[in-house]
C-alpha positions in Angstrom: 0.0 0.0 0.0 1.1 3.2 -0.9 2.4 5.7 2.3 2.7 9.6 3.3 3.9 11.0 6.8 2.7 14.4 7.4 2.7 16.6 10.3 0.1 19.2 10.6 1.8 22.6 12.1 0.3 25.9 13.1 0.4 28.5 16.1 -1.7 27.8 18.8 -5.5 28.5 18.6 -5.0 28.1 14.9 -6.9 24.7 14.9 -4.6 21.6 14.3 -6.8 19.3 16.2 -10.0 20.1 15.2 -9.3 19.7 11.2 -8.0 16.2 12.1 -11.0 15.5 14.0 -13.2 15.9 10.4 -10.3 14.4 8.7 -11.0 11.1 10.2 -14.8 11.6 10.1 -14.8 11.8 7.0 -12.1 9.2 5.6 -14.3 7.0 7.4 -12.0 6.3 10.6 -14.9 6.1 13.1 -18.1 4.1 13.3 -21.3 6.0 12.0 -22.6 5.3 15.6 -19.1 6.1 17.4 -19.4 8.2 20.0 -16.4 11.1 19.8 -15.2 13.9 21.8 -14.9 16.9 20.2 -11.4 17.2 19.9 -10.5 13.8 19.9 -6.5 13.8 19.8 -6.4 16.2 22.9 -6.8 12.7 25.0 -5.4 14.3 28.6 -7.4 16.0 31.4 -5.0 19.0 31.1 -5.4 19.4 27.2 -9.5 19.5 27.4 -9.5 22.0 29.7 -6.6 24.4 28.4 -8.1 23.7 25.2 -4.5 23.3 24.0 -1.6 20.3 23.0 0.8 19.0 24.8 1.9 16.3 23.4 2.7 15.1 20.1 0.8 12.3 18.8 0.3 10.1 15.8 -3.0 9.2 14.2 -3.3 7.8 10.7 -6.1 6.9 7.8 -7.1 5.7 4.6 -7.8 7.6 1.7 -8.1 6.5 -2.1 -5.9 3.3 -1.3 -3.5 5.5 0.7 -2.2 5.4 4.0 -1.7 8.6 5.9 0.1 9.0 8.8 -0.7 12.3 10.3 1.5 13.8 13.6 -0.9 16.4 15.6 1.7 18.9 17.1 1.7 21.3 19.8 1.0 25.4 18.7 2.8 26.6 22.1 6.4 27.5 22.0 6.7 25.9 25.3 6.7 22.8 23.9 8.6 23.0 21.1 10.7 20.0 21.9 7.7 17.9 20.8 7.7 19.8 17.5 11.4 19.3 17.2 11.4 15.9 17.7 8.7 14.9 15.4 9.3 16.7 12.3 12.2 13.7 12.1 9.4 11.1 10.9 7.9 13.2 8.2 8.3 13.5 4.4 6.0 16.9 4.3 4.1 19.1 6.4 0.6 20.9 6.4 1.2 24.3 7.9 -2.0 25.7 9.0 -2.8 29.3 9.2 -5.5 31.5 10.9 -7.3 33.7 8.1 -7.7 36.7 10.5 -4.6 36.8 12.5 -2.2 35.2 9.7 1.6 33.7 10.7 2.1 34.3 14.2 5.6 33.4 16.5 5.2 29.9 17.0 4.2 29.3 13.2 7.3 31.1 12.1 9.3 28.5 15.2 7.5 25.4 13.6 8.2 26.5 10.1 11.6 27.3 10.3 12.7 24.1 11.8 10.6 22.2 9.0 12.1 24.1 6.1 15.9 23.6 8.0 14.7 19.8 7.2 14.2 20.0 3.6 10.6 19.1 4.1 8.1 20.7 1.2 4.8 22.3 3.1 1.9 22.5 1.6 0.1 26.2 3.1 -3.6 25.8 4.6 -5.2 29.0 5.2 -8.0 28.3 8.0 -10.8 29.9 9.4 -12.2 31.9 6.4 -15.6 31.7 7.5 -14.3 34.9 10.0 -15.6 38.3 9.8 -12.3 39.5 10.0 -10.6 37.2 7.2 -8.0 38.5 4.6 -6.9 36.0 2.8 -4.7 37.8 0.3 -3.0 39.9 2.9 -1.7 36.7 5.2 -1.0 34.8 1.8 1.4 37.7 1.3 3.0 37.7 5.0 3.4 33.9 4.9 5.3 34.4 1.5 7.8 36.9 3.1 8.1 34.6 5.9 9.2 31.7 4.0 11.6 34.2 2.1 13.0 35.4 5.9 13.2 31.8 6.5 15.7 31.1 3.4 13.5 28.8 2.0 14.5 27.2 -1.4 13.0 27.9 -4.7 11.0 24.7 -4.3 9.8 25.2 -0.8 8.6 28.6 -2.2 6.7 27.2 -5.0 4.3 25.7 -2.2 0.5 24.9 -3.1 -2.1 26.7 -1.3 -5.6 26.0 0.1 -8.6 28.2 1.6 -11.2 26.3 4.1 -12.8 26.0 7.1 -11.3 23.3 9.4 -14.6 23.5 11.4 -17.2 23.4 8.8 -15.0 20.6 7.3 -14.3 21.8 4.0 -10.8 22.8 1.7 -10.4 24.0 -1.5 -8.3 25.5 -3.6 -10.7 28.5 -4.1 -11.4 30.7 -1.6 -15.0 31.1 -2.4 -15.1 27.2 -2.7 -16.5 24.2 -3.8 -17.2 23.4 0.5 -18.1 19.9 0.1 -15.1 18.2 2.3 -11.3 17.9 3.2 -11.0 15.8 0.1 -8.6 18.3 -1.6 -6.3 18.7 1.0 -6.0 14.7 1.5 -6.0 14.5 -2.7 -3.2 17.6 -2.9 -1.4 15.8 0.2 -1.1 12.4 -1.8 0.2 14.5 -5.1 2.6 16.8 -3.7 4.2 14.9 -0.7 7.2 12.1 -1.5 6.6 9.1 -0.6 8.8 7.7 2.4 12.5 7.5 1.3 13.5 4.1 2.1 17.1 3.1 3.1 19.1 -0.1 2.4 19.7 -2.3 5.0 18.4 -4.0 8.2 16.1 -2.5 10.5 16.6 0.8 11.9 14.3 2.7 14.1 14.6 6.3 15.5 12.8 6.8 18.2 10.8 10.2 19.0 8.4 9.5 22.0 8.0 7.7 24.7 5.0 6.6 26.9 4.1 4.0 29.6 0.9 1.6 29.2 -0.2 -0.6 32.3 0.0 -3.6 30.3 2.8 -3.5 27.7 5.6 -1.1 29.8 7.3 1.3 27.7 6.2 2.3 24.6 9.0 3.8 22.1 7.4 5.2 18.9 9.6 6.3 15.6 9.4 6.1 11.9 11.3 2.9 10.8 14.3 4.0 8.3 15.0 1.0 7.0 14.3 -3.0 6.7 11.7 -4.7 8.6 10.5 -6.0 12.3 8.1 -8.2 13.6 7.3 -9.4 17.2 9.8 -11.4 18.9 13.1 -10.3 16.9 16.1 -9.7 18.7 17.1 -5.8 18.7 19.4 -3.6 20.6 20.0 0.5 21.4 22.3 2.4 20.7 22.7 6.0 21.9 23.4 9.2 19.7 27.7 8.3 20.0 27.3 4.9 18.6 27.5 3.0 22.6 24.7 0.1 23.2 22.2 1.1 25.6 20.6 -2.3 26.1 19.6 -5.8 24.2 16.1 -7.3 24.0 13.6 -8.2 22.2 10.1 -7.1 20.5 7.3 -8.0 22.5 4.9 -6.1 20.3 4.7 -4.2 16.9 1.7 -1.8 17.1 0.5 0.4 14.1 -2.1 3.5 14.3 -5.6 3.1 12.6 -7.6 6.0 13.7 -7.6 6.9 17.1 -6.5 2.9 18.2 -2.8 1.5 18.0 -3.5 -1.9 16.7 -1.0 -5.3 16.9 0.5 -6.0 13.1 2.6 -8.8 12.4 5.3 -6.9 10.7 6.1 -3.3 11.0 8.1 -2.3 7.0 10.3 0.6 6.4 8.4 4.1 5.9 5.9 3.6 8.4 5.6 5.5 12.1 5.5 1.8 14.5 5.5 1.9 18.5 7.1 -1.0 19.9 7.0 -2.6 23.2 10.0 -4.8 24.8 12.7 -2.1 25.8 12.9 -0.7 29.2 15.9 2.1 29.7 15.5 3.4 25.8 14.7 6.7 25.4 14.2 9.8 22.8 16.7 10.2 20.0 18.3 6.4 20.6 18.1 4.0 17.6 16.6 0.9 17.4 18.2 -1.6 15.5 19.2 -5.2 14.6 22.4 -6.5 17.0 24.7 -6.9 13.7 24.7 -2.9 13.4 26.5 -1.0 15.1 25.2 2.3 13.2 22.9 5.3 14.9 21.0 7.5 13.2 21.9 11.6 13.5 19.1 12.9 15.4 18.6 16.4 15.3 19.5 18.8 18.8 17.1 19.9 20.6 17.0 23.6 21.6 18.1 24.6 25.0 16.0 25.0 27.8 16.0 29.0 29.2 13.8 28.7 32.6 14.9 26.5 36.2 12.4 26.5 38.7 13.6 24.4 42.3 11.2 21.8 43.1 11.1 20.6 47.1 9.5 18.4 49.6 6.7 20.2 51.2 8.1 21.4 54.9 5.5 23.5 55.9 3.3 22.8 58.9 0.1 21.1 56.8 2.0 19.2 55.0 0.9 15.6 54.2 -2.5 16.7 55.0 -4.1 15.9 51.2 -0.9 14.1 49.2 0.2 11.2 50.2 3.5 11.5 47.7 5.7 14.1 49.6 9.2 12.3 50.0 12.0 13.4 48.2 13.1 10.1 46.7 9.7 10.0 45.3 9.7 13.2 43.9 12.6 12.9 42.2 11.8 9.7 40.3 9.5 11.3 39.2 11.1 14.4 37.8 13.4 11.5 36.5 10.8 9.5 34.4 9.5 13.1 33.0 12.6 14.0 31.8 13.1 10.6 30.4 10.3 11.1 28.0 10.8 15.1 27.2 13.5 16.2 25.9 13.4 19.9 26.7 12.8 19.3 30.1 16.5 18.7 32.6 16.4 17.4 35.7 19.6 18.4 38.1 20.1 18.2 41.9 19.3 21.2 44.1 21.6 23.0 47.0 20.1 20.4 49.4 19.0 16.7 49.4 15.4 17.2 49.4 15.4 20.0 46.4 15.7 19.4 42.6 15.8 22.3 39.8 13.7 21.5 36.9 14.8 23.0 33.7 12.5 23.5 30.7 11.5 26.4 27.9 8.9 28.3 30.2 6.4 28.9 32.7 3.4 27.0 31.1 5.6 23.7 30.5 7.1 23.8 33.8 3.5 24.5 35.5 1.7 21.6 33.1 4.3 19.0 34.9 3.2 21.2 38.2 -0.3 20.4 38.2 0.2 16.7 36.1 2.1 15.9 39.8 -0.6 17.7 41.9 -3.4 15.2 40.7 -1.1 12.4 40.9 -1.4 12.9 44.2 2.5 15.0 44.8 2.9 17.3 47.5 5.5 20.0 46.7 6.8 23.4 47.3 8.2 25.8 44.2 10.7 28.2 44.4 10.5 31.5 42.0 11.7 30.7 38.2 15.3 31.6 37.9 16.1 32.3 34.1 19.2 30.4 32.8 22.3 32.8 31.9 25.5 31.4 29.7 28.8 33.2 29.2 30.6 33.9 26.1 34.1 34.7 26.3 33.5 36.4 29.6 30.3 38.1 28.7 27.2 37.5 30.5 24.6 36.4 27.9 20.8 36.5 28.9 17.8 34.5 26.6 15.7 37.4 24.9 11.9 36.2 23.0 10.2 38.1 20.7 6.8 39.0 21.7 4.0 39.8 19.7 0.9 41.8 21.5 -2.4 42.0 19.8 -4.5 45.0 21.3 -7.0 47.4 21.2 -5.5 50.9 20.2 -6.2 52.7 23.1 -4.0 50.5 25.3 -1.2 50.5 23.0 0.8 53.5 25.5 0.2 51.3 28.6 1.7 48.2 26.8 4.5 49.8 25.4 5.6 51.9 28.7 5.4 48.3 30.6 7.7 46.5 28.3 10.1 49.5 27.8 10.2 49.6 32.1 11.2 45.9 31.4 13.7 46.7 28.8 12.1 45.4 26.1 13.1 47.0 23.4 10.5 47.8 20.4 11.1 45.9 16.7 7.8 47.0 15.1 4.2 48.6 15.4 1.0 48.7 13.1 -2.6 48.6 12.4 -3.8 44.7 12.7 -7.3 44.8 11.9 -10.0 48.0 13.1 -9.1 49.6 16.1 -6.5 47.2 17.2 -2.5 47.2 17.0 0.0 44.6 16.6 3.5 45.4 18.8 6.3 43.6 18.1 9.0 43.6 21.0 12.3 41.7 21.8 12.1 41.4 26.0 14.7 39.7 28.0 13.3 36.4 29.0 13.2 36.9 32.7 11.0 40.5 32.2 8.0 37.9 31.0 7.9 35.9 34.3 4.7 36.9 35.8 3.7 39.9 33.1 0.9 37.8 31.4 -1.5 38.9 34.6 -0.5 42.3 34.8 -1.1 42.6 31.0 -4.6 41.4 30.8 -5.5 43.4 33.9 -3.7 46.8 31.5 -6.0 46.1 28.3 -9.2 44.5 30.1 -8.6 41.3 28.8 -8.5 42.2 25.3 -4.6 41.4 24.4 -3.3 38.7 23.0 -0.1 37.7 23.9 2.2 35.1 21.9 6.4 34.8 22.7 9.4 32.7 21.4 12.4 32.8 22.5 15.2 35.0 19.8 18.4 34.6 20.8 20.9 35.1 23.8 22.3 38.9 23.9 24.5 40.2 26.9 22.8 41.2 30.1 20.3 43.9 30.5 20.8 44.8 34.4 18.8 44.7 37.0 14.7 45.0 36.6 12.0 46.5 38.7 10.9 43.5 41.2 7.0 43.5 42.8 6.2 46.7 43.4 4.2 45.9 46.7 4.8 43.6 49.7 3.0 41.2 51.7 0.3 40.0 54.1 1.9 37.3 56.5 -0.3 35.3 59.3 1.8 36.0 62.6 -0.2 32.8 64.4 -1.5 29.2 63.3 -5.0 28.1 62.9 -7.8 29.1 61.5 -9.0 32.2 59.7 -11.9 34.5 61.0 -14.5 36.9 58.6 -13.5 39.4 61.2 -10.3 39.6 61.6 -10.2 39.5 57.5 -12.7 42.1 57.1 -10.7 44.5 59.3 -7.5 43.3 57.2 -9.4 44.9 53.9 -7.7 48.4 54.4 -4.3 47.1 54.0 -4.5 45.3 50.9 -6.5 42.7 48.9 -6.7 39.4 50.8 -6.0 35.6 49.4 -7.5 33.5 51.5 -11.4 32.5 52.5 -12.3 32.7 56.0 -12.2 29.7 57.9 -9.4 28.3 56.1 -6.2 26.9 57.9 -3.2 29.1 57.8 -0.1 28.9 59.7 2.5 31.2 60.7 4.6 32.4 57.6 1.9 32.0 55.3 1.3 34.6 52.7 -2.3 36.0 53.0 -2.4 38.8 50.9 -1.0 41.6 49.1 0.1 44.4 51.4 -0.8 47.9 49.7 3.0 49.2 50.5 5.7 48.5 49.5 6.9 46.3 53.0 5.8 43.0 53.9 4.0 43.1 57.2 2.8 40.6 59.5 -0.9 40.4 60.6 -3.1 38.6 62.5 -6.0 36.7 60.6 -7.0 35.1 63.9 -8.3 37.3 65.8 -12.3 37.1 66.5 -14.5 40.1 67.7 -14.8 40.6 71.5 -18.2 40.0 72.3 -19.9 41.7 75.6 -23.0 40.6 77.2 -24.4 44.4 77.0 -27.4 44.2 74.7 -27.7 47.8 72.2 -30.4 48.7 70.4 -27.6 49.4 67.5 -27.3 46.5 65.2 -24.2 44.4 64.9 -22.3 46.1 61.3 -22.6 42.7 59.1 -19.2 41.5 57.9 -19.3 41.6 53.9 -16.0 40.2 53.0 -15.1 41.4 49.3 -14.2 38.2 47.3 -10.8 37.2 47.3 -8.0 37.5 45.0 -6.9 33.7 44.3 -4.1 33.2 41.7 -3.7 30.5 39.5 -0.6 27.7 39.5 1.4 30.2 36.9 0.1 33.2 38.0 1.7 32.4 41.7 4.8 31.2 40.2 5.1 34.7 38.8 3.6 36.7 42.1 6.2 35.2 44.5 9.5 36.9 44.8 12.8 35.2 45.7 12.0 34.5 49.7 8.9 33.0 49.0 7.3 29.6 47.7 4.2 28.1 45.7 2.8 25.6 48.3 1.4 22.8 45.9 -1.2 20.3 46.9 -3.7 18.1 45.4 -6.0 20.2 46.3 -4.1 23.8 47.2 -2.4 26.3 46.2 -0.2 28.3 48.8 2.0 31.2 49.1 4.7 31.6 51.7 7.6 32.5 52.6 10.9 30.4 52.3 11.4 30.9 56.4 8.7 31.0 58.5 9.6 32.2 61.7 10.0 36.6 61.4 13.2 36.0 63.3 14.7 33.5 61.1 13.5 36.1 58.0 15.2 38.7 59.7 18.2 36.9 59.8 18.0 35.9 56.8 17.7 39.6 55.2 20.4 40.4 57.2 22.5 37.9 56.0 21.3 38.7 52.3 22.3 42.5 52.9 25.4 41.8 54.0 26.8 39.6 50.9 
């Protein structure tokens, strides 16, 4: 049967999952009485409600005696190692576009390595069923960016189609014929190669990895050449050529729809997973013992954000996880950085701390809150960005940031960013009454802004980044402007005492929640941190009035979100993270041990 391996790219938002969702509906993957999510290849908890991917995965059908094996990648730049990885099984890719808001940062990421590969795209522009389309206009932008891109006269003589991913129709017309997908499957079978094949025994490189109950590990990768079939002997060798370890296949699985299905014989060209190994891991190769061979996997970008993970110390801890020892933690962080490339695992300054490196906030709080329902108990130290040096220099990672926003925000934006030496590329008109700002902004400027930004423009901007390059140090930045709210006692909080607290700041917490001493309860209105007392109740008398008792109307907290605290807290404080909390407080608890601490601090 005749083969294609094509991974669909885009930004995120730009709809990736859903046109594969009515790519198998109508190829005829699924049952006519199947019942399907919407958004069928987003399988994790995490991914439905984010409404974004996370991880890369393959899905494959049949169309006009055809097989096509289609990789759904992630649009967020945070996981680009995904992306990276994946583009290595692929003869062509379908890079999707949004109509309205045309190539956007992580398109121009995904695009660039793809082109670096040799791979031919074939241009999808999405979402013309918008108010706001224009076509012509993004047909044009994507055509200068493949020419920024050095693409090569064949890559620029790409084929282009106009549809609507959710109304399940392509054409080659903007206006139409909207019957189906059919010409984008039809123009994927024409214009993508078909699997180059080498000579040889069988080679596999493998490009994820993921654990089933029942068959262990699961390595899946694009066979390169010969063939395998359950129970042959194999081995695996590492990127310099050394043998990892010798086994052999318990199981050959192919994709057909959404199902990996047992075959008998997995043949060169084809995307396999196999079961049977148990240390191999991302960019090893799979081969027969008699070579000795690897195949050149492509590097993977550097991470540019460490965050210290820790055992939670704090006086309720164990209270909801029952996973809060170190040695548990860390194998863990061990088998997740097994399976993802970008992410490094290294030890801390003590024995019960790790710092987790990885490409940003969102990937580093995903693992966060995939530990939390697993049932982890941890405590988070402030992201810390990673510097280099270059013949003495201290380099820092800068990202481009795009901002989408309404006009009249446009001098709040740009005064932030400038405050956070960001230093302005470009600025214009991006559709009625909103602007498009283009910025380069040292990485570490960008921890915690996303908050502050959507409180600036009333939710109205959107905010897209990817990291540039590493340029020598900016200086020092403006930390939190304000201090804190800290709980001088332990136990629990009263309306009262919180209602009387309003005038200092806005509060964190509920009343009638346990605190401790330490704890961070809200957000002082100063600039000092200042220790209150959330404990104490109203002295009642046995002296009746005729004046009513004032009611206590508490004004509804302000609670932050996993990434929004990782941003918040400054470098003496830590996220508290449990299954079912999330905490802020500060790195010593006792005021005299903080004193000392600052002390110690001013003094070096």
């Amino acid at each position: 049967m005749s083969l294609r391996n094509i991974a669909i790219i885009a930004h995120v938002d730009h709809g990736k999952t859903t046109l594969i969702d009515v790519l198998l509906k109508q190829s005829g993957s699924f049952r006519e009485n199947e019942r399907v999510e919407e958004r069928a290849m987003d399988s994790n908890d995490i991914e439905r409600e984010r409404g974004i991917t996370i991880l890369a995965k393959v899905t494959s059908l049949l169309w006009k005696d055809t097989r096509i094996n289609i990789v759904d990648t992630p649009g967020h730049a945070d996981f680009g190692g995904e992306v990276e990885r994946i583009l290595s099984m692929v003869d062509g890719v379908v890079i999707l576009v949004d109509a309205a808001e045309g190539p956007m940062p992580q398109t121009k990421f995904v695009l660039g390595k793809a082109l670096a590969q040799g791979l031919r795209p074939i241009v999808a522009i999405n979402k013309i069923d918008k108010s706001d389309e224009r076509h012509l206009e993004v047909l044009e932008e994507i055509f200068d960016l493949f020419i920024a891109l050095d693409a090569t006269p064949e890559q620029l003589d790409f084929p282009v189609l106009y549809g609507s991913a959710k109304q399940g129709w392509m054409s080659e017309q903007p206006e139409g014929p909207k019957d189906n997908l059919g010409p984008l499957l039809d123009k994927v079978i024409d214009y993508v190669k078909e699997p180059k094949v080498e000579e040889g025994p069988f080679r596999m490189l493998v490009t994820t990895i993921e654990r089933n109950p029942f068959l262990g590990r699961i390595l899946t990768g694009r066979i390169f050449s010969g063939q395998v079939k359950p129970g042959d002997p194999i081995h695996t060798l590492s990127r310099e050529g050394k043998i990892i370890e010798k086994g052999r296949v318990s199981k050959v699985l192919a994709f057909r729809g959404l199902e990996r299905t047992p075959v008998d014989i997995g043949e060169a060209g084809d995307i396999v997973a196999i079961a049977g190994l148990e240390t191999t891991t991302v960019a090893d190769t799979i081969s027969v013992p008699q070579n000795m061979t690897p195949i050149a996997s492509k590097p993977i970008d550097p991470p540019t954000l460490s965050v210290t993970f820790r055992i939670n110390d704090g006086p309720l801890a164990g209270r909801e996880g029952d996973k809060v020892q170190s040695r548990v933690i860390r194998e863990r962080l061990m088998r997740e950085a097994e399976g993802n490339v970008a992410i490094k695992v290294t030890p801390g300054d003590d024995n019960d701390s790790f710092d987790v490196a990885g490409r940003g906030e969102l990937q580093l709080a995903v693992l966060i809150e995939n530990m939390r329902r697993e049932g982890f108990e941890l405590t988070i130290g402030r992201p810390k960005v990673l510097m280099r040096e270059v013949d003495g220099v201290k380099m820092e990672p800068i990202e481009e940031v795009i901002i989408d926003v309404d006009d009249e925000y446009t001098g709040t934006v740009v005064q932030k960013m400038t405050e956070r030496k960001g230093d302005l590329v470009e600025m214009r008109a991006s559709g009625v009454g909103r602007t498009r700002i283009r910025l380069h902004v040292p990485t570490r400027s960008l921890i915690g802004y996303q908050p502050e930004l959507l409180s600036d423009t009333r939710g109205t901007a959107i905010f897209n980044r990817l990291f540039y390059e590493f340029a020598p140090f900016k200086g020092d930045l403006p930390g939190r402007r304000t201090g804190v709210l800290i709980s001088n006692g332990t136990g629990q909080s009263v309306a009262f005492a919180l209602w009387n607290l309003e005038d200092r700041g806005p509060i964190m917490i509920d009343s009638g929640v346990d605190i401790y001493e330490g704890m961070i309860i809200g957000e002082h209105s100063r600039e000092n941190d200042l220790e209150v007392n959330a404990l104490k109740g109203k002295q009642l008398t046995n002296i009746r009035t005729t004046s009513k008792d004032e009611a206590v109307r508490l004004t509804t907290p302000k609670k932050l979100t996993l990434e929004q605290s990782l941003g918040y807290i400054a470098e003496d404080e830590y996220v508290e993270v449990t299954p079912k909390s999330i905490r802020l407080r500060k790195i010593w608890l006792d005021p005299n041990d903080r004193k000392r601490a600052m002390r110690g601090t001013k003094a070096s």
